[in-house]
N, C-alpha and C positions, 0 to 999 in steps of 0.2 A: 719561143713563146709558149706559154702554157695556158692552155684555156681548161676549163674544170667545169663540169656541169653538175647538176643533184638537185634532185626533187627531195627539199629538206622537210616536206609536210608539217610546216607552220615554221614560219622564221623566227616566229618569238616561243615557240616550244624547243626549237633545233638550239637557238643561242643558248639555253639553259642545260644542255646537253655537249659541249663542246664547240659550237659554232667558227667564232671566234678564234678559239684558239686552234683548229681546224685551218682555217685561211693565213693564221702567222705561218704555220707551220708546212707548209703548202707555198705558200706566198705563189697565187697562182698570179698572171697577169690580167686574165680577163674571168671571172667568175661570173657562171649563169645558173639561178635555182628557179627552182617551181614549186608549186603550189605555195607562195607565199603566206596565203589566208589572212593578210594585214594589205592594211591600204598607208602609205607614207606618213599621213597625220597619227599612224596609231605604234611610228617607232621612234624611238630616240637616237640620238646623233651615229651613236656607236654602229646604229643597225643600218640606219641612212646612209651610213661614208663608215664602210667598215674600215679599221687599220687606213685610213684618209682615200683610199681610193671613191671615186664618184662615181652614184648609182644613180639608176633609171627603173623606175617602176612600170610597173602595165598592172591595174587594178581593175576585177571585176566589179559591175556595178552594185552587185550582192556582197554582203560583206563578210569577211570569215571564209571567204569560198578563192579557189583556184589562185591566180596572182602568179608574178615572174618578175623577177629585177636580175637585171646585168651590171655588174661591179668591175670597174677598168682602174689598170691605174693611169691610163691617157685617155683623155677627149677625145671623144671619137669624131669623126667629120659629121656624121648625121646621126638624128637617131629618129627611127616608127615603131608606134604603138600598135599594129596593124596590117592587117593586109587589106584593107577600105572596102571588109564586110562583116556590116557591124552585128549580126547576128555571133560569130566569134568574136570579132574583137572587145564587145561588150563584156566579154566573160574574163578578159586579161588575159589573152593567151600569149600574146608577144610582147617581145624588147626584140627591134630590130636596131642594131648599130650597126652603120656605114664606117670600118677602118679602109687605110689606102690602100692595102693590097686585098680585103676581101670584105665580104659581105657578114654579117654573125645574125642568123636568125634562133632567138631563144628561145621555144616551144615548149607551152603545157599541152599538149593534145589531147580529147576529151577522152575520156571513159566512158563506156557506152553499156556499163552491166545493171545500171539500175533501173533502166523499163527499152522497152523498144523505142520509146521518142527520142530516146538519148544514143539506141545504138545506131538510128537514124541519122541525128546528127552528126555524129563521129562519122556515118562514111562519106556525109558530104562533104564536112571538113578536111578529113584523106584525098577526096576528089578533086576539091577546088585547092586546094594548096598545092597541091601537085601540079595542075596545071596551073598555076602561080609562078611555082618557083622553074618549072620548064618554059618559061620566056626569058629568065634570066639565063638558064642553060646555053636557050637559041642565042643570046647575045653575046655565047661565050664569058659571062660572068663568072670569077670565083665565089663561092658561096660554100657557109660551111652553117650545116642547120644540127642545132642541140637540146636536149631536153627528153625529159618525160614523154616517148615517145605511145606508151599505150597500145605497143604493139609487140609481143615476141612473133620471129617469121621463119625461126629453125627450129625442126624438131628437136635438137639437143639445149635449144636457148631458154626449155621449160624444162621440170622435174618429172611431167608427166604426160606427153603428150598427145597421150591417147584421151585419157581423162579430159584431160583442160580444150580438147579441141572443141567441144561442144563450150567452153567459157569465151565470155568477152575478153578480147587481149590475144587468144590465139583462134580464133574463129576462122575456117578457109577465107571468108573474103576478106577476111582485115590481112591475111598473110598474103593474098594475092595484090592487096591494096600497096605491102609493103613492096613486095616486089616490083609491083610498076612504076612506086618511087625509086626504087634504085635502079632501073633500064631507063629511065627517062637520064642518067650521067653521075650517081651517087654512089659513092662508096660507104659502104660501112667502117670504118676507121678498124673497129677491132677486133674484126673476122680479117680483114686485111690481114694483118700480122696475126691473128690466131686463129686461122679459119678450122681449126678439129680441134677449140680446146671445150672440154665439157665441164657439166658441173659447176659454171660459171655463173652467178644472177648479179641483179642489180635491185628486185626488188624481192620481200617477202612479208608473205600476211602477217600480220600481228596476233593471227587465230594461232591457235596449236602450235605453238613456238614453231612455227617455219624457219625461223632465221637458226635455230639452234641445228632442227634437221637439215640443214638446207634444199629446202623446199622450195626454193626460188622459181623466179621468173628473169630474163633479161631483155628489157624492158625500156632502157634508160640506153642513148646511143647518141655518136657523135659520127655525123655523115657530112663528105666533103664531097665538091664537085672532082672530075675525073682530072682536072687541069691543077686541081693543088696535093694531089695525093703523093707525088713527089717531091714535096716540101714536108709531109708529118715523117716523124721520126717514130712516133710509138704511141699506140694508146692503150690505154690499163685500167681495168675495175679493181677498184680502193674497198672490197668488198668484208675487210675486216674494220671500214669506218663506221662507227654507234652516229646515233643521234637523230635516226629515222629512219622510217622503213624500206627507205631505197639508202644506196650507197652512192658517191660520186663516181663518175668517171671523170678520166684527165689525156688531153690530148699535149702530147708535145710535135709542133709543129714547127720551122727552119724558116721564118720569113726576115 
C-alpha cells in the first residue's frame, strides 16, 4: 500500500501546477493533503473524486484558510472530521478514516509564527492531541498520523539551526513537544530508514528562492505506532516535486 501525504497550499493553485497528473503518476492508494484553502462546493468533479478515487473533506469555518481531504481508492469503514474539540476542529484540521488494519489520522497542525495567540494555540493543540492519540496507543491501536506537521525536531531537519531556533516551527518547546509525541509509541517513518540523512526538507519559503538554495525545513512527516513499523517497507521525500511549497512524502507500507 502506498499512502502519500503534501501540504499542496491551495488545491485549486497546486491542480494548475501538476496536481493531477501527480496522482496518475504516483497512483498512490490512499492520498492525504493540507492546507486545502477550498471548501467541496467551491471544486469540480475532477478535484472531488480525483482519477475516480473518493474523497473526504474537513473545512474550516473561514474560508480560503487551512483545509485537509483524504483520497482512497476504497471506502474506508469510518470516517472523523475531528477529534470532538471544536476550538480545532473548526479550523479543518482533520480527515480521520477508520481502514481494517489501522487507523489514518490526516493533520494540518497549526502554525504558530503569526502572534503569540496563535503560538499559544499550537502548543495546546500538540498537547491535547497527543494525549488524544496516547489512549489509542494504551489500547494497543495501530495508528498511523500524516500531514503538515509544523514542527522540525532535528538539528539537521532545518538549514540553520542555530538561527531558526528562535523561529516558530523549530522553537525548544515545539521540539520537546515533538518528542514527547514520539515516547508516547511513534515512529518517525523516515529517520527510521534514514536516521543521518541531511540536507533533506519538505518545505521552503517562497522568500529568497529557498527552494533553489535549498534552504529548507522538514516539516512535513509520516509517523506510525511502534506495532506497525514492521509492515512499512520505506519512506521517501519526493523533494524534486514543483507545485507548492512543501513536497509529498510517500510511505510504502506491507498490509
Amino acid at each position: 500500500m502506498k499512502i502519500i501525504s503534501w501540504n499542496v497550499n491551495g488545491i485549486r493553485a497546486c491542480a494548475k501546477r501538476g496536481f493531477l497528473e501527480f496522482i496518475k503518476r504516483e497512483d498512490p492508494d490512499i492520498l492525504c493533503i493540507q492546507e486545502t484553502k477550498a471548501h467541496p462546493d467551491q471544486l469540480d468533479e475532477e478535484l472531488l473524486h480525483p482519477l475516480g478515487r473518493v474523497g473526504y473533506f474537513s473545512s474550516a469555518e473561514r474560508k480560503g484558510y487551512s483545509g485537509t481531504a483524504t483520497f482512497l481508492k476504497q471506502q474506508p469503514d469510518d470516517v472523523y472530521h475531528g477529534i470532538r474539540i471544536k476550538k480545532f476542529d473548526s479550523e479543518g484540521r482533520f480527515v480521520v478514516t477508520e481502514q481494517k488494519d489501522f487507523t489514518l489520522y490526516n493533520v494540518y497542525f497549526p502554525n504558530g509564527a503569526a502572534r503569540e495567540e496563535r503560538h499559544l494555540y499550537k502548543m495546546e493543540f500538540l498537547d491535547k492531541f497527543t494525549k488524544h492519540l496516547k489512549k489509542k496507543i494504551d489500547n494497543n491501536e495501530k495508528v498511523i498520523v500524516v500531514g503538515d506537521y509544523n514542527v522540525a525536531y532535528l538539528d539537521y531537519d532545518v538549514f540553520d539551526p542555530v538561527r531558526l531556533s528562535k523561529c516558530s516551527g523549530f522553537l525548544p518547546e515545539e521540539r520537546e513537544c515533538f518528542k514527547s509525541y514520539l515516547d508516547i509509541g511513534f515512529i518517525d517513518t523516515f529517520r527510521y530508514f534514514y536516521p543521518k540523512e541531511e540536507q533533506i526538507y519538505t518545505w521552503w519559503s517562497y522568500r529568497e528562492n529557498a527552494r533553489i538554495a535549498n534552504r529548507g525545513w522538514r516539516i512535513d512527516h509520516i509517523c506510525v505506532t511502534e506495532n506497525l513499523i514492521g509492515k512499512v517497507k520505506d519512506t521517501k521525500i519526493l523533494d524534486q516535486q514543483l507545485g507548492s511549497d512543501h513536497c509529498p512524502v510517500v510511505m510504502e507500507i506491507d498490509l
